[in-house]
N, C-alpha and C positions, 0 to 999 in steps of 0.2 A: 245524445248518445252517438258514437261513432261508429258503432260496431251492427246497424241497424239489420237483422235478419227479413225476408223478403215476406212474410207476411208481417212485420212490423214497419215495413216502409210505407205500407196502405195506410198506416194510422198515423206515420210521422206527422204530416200536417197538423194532424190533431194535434198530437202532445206538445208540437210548439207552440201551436195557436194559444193552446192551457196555459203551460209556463210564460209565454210572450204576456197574456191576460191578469195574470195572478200575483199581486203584490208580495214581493218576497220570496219566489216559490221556491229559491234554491235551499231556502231555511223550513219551509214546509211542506216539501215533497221530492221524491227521486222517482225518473224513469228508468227500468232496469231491463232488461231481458237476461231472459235464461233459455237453455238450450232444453229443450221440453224432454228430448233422448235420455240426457243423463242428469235431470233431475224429477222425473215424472214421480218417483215415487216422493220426492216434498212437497210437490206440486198437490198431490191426491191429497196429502195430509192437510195443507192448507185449505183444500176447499170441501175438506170435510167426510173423507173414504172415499166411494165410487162415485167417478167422475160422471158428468153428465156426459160427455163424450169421451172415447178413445183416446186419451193422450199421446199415445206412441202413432196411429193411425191418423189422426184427423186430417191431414192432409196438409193445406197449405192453410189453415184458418186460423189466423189470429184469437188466442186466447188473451185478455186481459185480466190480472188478478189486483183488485185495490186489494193492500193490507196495508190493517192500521190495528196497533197494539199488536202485533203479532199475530194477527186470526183474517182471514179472507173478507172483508165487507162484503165486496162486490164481484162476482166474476160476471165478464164479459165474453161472448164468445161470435165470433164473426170481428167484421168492421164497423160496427155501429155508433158511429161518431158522436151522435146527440146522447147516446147510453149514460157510454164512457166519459164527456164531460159532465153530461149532470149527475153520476154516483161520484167522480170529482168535487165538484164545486159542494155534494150531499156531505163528504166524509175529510175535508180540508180540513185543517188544522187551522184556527184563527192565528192573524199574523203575531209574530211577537212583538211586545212593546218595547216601542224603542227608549232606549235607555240614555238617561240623562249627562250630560256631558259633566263632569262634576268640576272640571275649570272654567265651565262659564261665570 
């Protein structure tokens, strides 16, 4: 991601190390950010009504949301690196299989 906001450069490491680590990851998984300002209110629905912290307030602290199928797995909150990869590697999608050449 290019557009990295400054509590998600605490975590960049992470997420490349993930991606860098993870067979395929571009086909099963994306990193996103969103501006928590003006999307707090998708943000709250995602992880279920009232947030366990302040979204508009929290200051400079990295929120992490895994969604998978449409609904929050995991939120993360702070920079907690070992968290965030193991509800990763918990909630991955297995690779897809690769598909047969049919003019071999």
């Amino acid at each position: 991601h290019q557009d990295w906001c400054g509590p998600c450069m605490t975590l960049e490491p992470t997420f490349r190390r993930g991606a860098m680590s993870t067979d395929k990851c571009e086909l099963r998984c994306s990193f996103l950010s969103a501006n928590i300002g003006k999307f707090s209110e998708q943000i709250t629905e995602l992880i279920g009504g009232e947030p366990k912290k302040d979204l508009v307030s929290h200051g400079c602290m990295p929120i992490v949301l895994l969604v998978k199928d449409s609904a929050c797995v995991a939120p993360i909150y702070g920079a907690n690196a070992p968290a965030l990869l193991e509800a990763i590697n918990t909630n991955l999608p297995p690779p897809p299989e690769e598909e047969e050449d049919p003019d071999a």
